[in-house]
N, C-alpha and C positions, 0 to 999 in steps of 0.2 A: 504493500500500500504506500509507502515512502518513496518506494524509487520510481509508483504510478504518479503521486503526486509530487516528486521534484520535475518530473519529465514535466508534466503538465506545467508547472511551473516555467521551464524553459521555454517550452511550446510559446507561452503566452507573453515571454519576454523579447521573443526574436522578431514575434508578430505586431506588440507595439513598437519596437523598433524599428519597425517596417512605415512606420506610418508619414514618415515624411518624404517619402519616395514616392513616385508616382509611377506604376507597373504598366509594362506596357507588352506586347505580345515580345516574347523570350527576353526580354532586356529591362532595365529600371532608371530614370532615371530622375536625380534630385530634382526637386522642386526649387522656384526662385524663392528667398527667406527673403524678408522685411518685418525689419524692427515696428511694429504697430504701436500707434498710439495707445490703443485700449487693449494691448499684452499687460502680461506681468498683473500683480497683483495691486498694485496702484494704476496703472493703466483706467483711462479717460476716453470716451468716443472722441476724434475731432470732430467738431462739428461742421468746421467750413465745409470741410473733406466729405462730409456726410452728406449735405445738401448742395454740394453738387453731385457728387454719387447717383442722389434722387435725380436728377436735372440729365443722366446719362442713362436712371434708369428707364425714364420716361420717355424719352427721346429715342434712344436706340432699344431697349431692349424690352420694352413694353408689348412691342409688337407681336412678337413672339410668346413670351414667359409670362406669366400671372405672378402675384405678389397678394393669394388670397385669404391672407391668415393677417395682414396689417391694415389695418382701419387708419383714415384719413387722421382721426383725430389724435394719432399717437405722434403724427408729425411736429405737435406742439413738443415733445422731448427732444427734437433737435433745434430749437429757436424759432418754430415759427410760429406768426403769429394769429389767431383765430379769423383773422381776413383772408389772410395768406392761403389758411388750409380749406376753408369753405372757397375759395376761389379756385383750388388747385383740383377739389373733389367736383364741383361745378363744371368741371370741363368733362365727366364720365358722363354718360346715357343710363339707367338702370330701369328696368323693368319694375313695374312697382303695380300693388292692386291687389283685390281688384275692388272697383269703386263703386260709390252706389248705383250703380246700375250692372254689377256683374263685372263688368271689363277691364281688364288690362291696360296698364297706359305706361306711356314711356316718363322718364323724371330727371332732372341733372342731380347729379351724386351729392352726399351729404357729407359731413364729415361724420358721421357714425357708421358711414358705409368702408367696406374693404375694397383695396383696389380692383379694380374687375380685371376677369379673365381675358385672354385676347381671342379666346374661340369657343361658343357655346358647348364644346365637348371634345373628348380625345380623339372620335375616329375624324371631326375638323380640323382639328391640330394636325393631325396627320396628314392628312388630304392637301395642308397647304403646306407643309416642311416635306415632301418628297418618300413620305412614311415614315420619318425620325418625326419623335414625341416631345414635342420644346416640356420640359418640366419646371412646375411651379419653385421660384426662385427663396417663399418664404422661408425657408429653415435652410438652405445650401450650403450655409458657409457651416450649418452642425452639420450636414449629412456628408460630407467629404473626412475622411482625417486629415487633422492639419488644415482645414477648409478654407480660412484665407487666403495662407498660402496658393493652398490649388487654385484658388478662383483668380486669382492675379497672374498663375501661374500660365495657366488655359488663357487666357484672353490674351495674354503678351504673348505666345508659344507657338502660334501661328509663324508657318516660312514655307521655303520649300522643299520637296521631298527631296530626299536623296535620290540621285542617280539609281542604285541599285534597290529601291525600295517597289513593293508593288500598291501603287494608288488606288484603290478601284475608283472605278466613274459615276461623278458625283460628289465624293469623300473630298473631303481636306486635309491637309497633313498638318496634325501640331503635335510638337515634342514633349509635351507635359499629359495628351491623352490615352489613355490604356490602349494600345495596337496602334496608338499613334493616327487613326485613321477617326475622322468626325464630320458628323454632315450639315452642322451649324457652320458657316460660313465667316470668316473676322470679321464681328460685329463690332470691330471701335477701326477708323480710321482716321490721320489728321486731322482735328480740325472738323470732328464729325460734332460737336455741340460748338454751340459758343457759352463759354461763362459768363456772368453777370461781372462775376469780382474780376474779371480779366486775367485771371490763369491760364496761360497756355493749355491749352486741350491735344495735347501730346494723346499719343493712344499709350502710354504707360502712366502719364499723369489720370489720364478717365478709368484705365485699369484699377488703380490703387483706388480713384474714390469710389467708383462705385463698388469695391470689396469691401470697403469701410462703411458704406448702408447696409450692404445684404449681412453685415456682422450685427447692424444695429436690428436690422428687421429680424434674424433667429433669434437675439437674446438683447431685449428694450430696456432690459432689468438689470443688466450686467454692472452698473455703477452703483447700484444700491446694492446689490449682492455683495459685490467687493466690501461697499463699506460697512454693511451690516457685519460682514465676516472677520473685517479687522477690529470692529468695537466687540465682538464676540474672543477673538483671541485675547487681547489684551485686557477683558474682564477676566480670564481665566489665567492670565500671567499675573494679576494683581490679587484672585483668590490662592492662587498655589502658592505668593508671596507672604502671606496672611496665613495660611495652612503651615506651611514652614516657623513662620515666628510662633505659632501656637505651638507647635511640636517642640522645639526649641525652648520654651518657656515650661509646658508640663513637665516634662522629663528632667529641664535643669537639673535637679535635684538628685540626681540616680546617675552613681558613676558606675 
C-alpha cells in the first residue's frame, strides 16, 4: 500500500509539473510566462489593462465567443461607471416577454443582463466556424492550467508552419496549441482596436489585456479572497503568538 501510494504520489507530481507546458502532438512546448499584475498573493487586477481587455473583447472577439456567466453590472469592479455600463449593455438586443398580450419582443440589454451569446446555439456556432465550436470565454483563463499564460500564449503563437510540418486545409499553425494545428484564425492584428487612453494596440499589447479581463471575468472575487486570506493568516500568526506566551507562562514554573 506505500509503494501504491508513493507511486501515486509521483504520478501526480510529474503531472502538475507538467502544467506549464503546452503539449502538442509528440512534442511540448513552454508557454510565454508574464509577471501578472494580479499573480502572487498580493497581486491586484490592473484595471486600465482590464478595460481595455473588455474594448478587445468586444470588438474582436465577441463575434465568435460568449462571455455568459458575466452580467453587465459587474463591470462596475473594474471602474466603471453606472452610465458607462447601462450604455455598454444598451448596445445588446435581448429577447425578452412575453407581454400582455402573449408575445415576444425584442429589448436593448440591461445591466442585470449577461453578455449574450454570439449564436442562438452550438450546431450555429458551428455552421459559421467551419464545424470548430468557438467556446464560451467565461471561466478560460480557470479551464486551461497555467491559463493566463496559455491564453496570451495562443493569441501571440500564431506564424508559420514549418516546412516539414503537415497543415491540413483550413487549420492554422500556432506553436503554443496541442498538435499545433487550430481553426480559429489570429484574431488580434495591428492596430485591430483603437484605444481611448492611446496605447499602442500592438497585437501582444491587446494579447496581454485582454488575458487580464478573461482572468477578471473566471474569478471577480480574487482581491477580496486574497485579502480576506491575509487578514485570516495573520489573525492566526497573532493567536499562535498569544498560545505561545500562554504556554510559556503556565509551565514557567516546572523545570
Amino acid at each position: 500500500m506505500r509503494k501504491l501510494l508513493t507511486s501515486l504520489g509521483i504520478a501526480a507530481l510529474v503531472s502538475f509539473s507538467s502544467l506549464g507546458t503546452a503539449h502538442a502532438a509528440g512534442d511540448a512546448v513552454e508557454m510565454k510566462s508574464v509577471a501578472w499584475k494580479h499573480g502572487g498573493i498580493f497581486g491586484t487586477y490592473d484595471r486600465a489593462a482590464a478595460q481595455r481587455g473588455l474594448q478587445v473583447y468586444r470588438e474582436v472577439c465577441a463575434g465568435c465567443h460568449g462571455l455568459g456567466l458575466v452580467a453587465f453590472r459587474t463591470l462596475s469592479d473594474l471602474g466603471f461607471s453606472e452610465e458607462e455600463i447601462k450604455a455598454i449593455a444598451a448596445e445588446s438586443e435581448y429577447v425578452d416577454g412575453p407581454d400582455g398580450e402573449g408575445e415576444m419582443f425584442d429589448r436593448p440589454g440591461k445591466p442585470s443582463d449577461k453578455f449574450p451569446a454570439p449564436f442562438p446555439n452550438e450546431q450555429a456556432a458551428r455552421a459559421s466556424n467551419g464545424g470548430a465550436y468557438p467556446p464560451d470565454l467565461s471561466l478560460m483563463s480557470k479551464a486551461r492550467p497555467n491559463g493566463d499564460n496559455y491564453l496570451y500564449s495562443l493569441l501571440t503563437g500564431y506564424g508559420d508552419a514549418p516546412a516539414d510540418f503537415n497543415l491540413a486545409e483550413g487549420m492554422n499553425y500556432n506553436a503554443y496549441f496541442a498538435g499545433h494545428q487550430i481553426a480559429m484564425p489570429p484574431p488580434l492584428s495591428e492596430d485591430a482596436v483603437e484605444y481611448s487612453d492611446g496605447t499602442p494596440a500592438t497585437v501582444d499589447q491587446m494579447a496581454k489585456d485582454v488575458t487580464v479581463f478573461l482572468a477578471w471575468a473566471a474569478e471577480p472575487k480574487l482581491e477580496q479572497r486574497k485579502s480576506v486570506g491575509l487578514r485570516v493568516i495573520l489573525f492566526l500568526l497573532i493567536l499562535a503568538a498569544v498560545f505561545y506566551a500562554v504556554k510559556r507562562k503556565v509551565w514557567s514554573d516546572l523545570h
